[in-house]
N, C-alpha and C positions, 0 to 999 in steps of 0.2 A: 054293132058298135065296136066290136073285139076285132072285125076284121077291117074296120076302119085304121083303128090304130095300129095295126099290127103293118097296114099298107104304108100307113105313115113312117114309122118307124123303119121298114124296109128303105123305104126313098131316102129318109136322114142317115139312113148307115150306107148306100149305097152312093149318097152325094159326097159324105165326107171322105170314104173309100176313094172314088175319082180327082175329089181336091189333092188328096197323098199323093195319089200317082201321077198327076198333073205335074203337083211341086217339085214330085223325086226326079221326074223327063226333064224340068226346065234346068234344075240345078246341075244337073250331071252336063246339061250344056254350057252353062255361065260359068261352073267353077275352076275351070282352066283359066281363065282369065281374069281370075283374082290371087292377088300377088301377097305376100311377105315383105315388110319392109322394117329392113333394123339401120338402124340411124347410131352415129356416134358425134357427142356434140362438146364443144368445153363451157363452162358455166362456173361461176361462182359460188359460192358457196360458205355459209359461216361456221368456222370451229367450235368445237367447245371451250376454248377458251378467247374464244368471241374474234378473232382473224378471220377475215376475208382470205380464201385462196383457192386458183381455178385449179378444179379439178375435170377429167372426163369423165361421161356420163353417156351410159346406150341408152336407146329407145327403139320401141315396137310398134307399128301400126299396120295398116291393111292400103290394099289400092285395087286397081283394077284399069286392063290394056284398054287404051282404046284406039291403038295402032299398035305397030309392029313395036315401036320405038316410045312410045309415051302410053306413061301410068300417071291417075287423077286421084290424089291422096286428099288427108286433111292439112291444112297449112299448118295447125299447131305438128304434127307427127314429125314435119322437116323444115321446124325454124330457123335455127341457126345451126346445120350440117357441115362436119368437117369430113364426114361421109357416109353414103348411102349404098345398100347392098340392096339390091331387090332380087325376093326368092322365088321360083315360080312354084307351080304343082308337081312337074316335074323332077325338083331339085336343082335343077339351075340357077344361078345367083351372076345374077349381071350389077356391074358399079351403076350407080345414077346422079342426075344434077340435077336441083331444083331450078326450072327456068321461069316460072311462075307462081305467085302466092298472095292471095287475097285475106287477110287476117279476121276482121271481122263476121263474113259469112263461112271465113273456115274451109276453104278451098284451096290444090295446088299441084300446079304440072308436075311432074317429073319426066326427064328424057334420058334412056338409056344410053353408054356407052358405045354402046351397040343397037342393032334389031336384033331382036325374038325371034329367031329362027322358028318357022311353023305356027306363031305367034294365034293366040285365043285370044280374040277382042271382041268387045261389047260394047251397046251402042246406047247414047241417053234416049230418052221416052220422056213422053212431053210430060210434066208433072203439074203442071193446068188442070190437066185431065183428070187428078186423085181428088178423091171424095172421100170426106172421113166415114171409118168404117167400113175402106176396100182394104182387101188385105194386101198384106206384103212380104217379102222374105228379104232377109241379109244373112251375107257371107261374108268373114272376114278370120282373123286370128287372135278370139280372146282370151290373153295369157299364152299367146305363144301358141295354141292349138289352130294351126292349120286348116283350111276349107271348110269350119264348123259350118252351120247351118241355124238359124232362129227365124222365127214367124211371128207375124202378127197384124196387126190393124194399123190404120193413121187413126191416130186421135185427134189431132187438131191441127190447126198452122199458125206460125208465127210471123208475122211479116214488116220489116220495119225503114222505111224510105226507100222501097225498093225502086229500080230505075233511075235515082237522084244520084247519088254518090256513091262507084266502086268502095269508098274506103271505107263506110258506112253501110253500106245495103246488106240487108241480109232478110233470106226467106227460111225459115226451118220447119223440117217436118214432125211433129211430134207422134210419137209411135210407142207400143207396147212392146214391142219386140226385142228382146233380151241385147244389150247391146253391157259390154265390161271391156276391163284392158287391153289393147291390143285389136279392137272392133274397130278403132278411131280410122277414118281414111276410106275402111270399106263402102262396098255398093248395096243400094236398099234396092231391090229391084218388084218392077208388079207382075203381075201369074206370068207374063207372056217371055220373059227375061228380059225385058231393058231396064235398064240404069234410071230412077227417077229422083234417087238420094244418094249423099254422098255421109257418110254416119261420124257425127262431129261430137257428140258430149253427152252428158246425164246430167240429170237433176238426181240427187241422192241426200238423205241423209246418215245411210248405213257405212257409205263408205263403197257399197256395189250398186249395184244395176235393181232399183228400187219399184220400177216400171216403168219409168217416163224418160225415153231417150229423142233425140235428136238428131236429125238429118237434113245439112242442107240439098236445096230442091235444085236438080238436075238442070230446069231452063235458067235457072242464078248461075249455075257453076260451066254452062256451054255457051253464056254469054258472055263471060267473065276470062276463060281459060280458054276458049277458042275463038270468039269474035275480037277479044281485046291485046290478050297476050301483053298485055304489060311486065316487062322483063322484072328478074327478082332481081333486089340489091344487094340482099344478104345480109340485112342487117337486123336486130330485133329491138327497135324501136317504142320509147311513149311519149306521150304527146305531153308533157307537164302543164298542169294545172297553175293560175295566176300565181298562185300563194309557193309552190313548190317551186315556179321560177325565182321568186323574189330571194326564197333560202338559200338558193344555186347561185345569186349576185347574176342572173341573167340578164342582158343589157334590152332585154323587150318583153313584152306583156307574156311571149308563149317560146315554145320550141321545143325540140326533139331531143329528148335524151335517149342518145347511142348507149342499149345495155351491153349486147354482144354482137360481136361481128366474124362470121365465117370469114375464114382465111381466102377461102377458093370462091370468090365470089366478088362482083363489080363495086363495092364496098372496101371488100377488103384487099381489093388489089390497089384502089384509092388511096390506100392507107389510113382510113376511117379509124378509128379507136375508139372499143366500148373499157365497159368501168372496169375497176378491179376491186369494190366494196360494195359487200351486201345492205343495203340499213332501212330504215322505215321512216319514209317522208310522209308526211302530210297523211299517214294511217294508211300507206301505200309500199310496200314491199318492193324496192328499185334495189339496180344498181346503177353506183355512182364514181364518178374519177373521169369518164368517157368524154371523148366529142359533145357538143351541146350544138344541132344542127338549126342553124339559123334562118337559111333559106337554101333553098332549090332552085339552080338556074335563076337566079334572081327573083324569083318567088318567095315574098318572105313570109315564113311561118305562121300561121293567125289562126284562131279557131271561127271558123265560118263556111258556108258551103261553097261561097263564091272560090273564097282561096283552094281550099278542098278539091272542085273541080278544077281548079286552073292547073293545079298538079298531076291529077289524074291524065288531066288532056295534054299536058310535056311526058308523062310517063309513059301513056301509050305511043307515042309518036319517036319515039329515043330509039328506036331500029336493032338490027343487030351487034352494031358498035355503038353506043351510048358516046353524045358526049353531055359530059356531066358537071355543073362546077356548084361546089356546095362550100357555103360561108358558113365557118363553126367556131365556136368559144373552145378552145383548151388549153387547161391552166390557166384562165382568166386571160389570157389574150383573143382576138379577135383574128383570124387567119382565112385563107381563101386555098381552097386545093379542087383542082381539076383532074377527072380521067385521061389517061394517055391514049 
């Protein structure tokens, strides 16, 4: 019986020993080709003695190549960029543009200024394929630390109108594997190294990484960022609710209130304008003073999926010169502005 267990116990130290060294060969492959991303953005913000006034603000996220010239972040990491450094392993730091960004599932291209000379890139892996309970590994930069390394399991998945509406869809992976600041954007990859999460948020009450993070699923974000490519506009938009249009004197049941708008971007080349005041509408933390977007290409605004899609299907089809004409309320007038 002693030599039963003793065989057992051989095999569980000998299987786990091989999983290490599996892990250690795949990561030393994949981790060239996860990147650094600091972001500098303007925002609003309220004083202590209660003034709105923009300030700038940096941020940190993760990414990872999947050519020479494009890195696949989290959309929250590069919302509203007035500009983007990406670092590599090497120490390299190439500028980057967001040309793509899907909000809700939390997804978004980046294209460098350049290609990646010698460039380490990674490829998605079908994420159909995970079963909870398979393990996983992510690489990204939490707090700033560079090519860390975390492991662990899928615990479950989240899945809600997937295939119905880009602007809506979303597939998340929920996972054990240690995911804090600065993770957002990076790759959740399975034993063999391909890309099957893209690492978007936590569930916390501590304020850190409590056990239960989040990654959206690889075939959401290569159908999304590579099949669709619907251009960024640059703007960081919300959808107002009936009761929050009504307080805004908005002249229709819905529409887009413009928070901020990157300068360098189809938006703000438009001459779009977001708000300059922080406040709390309808138990909702906006900002206000901005454009109030009416409709799209004559598209007007409505919360429904039929409108929803009609949007998504002029967005993806707007090419690499958009044209664009959007009708918006500012200062309580009613105005019409086209891209050039």
């Amino acid at each position: 019986m002693q030599k039963i267990v003793l065989l057992i116990s051989l095999f569980l130290l000998t299987s786990i020993k091989l999983i290490a060294q599996d892990l250690s060969e795949v990561y030393s492959k994949v981790n060239p080709a996860v990147v650094s991303i600091f972001v500098e953005e303007n925002t609003v913000m309220t004083t202590s003695d209660l003034r709105s006034q923009t300030v700038s603000k940096n941020g940190l996220g993760s990414g990872f190549m999947i050519s020479d010239n494009l890195v696949v972040t989290a959309a929250h990491v590069v919302r509203v960029p007035e500009r983007i450094q990406i670092k590599f392993s090497d120490g390299e730091i190439i500028p980057g543009k967001v040309v793509s960004s899907y909000n809700a599932p939390d997804i978004a291209l980046v294209k460098l200024f350049r290609p990646k000379l010698n460039a380490v890139t990674v490829k998605f892996g079908d994420s159909d394929k995970l079963k909870v309970g398979q393990q996983i590994f992510i690489v990204g930069s939490p707090y700033g630390l560079s090519a860390s390394f975390s492991s662990g399991y899928v615990s479950s998945f989240r899945r809600n109108n997937l295939g119905k509406n880009p602007f809506t869809s979303t597939e998340f992976i929920q996972t054990d594997a240690a995911i804090n600041q600065g993770n957002s954007g990076g790759p959740m990859f399975n034993l063999v190294g391909e890309v099957v999460g893209i690492v978007s948020h936590i569930t916390t009450q501590s304020g850190g990484f409590d056990g239960i993070g989040y990654a959206s699923s690889s075939n959401l974000a290569s159908k999304l960022l590579i099949d669709n490519k619907m251009p960024w506009l640059g703007a960081e938009l919300h959808l107002l609710t009936l009761k929050q249009a009504k307080l805004l004197n908005v002249p229709q049941e819905y529409g887009l209130l413009v928070q901020r708008v990157s300068s360098n971007s189809i938006f703000g080349r438009m001459g779009v304008q977001g708000g300059d005041s922080e406040v709390q509408l309808s138990g909702k933390n906006l900002i206000i003073g901005g454009d109030i977007i009416l409709a799209f290409n004559d598209i007007k605004i409505e919360l429904n999926d039929e409108t929803l899609l009609k949007l998504s299907n002029v967005a993806n089809n707007l090419g690499d010169e958009p044209k664009i004409k959007l009708k918006i309320l500012r200062q309580g007038k009613i105005i019409e502005i086209e891209s050039k």
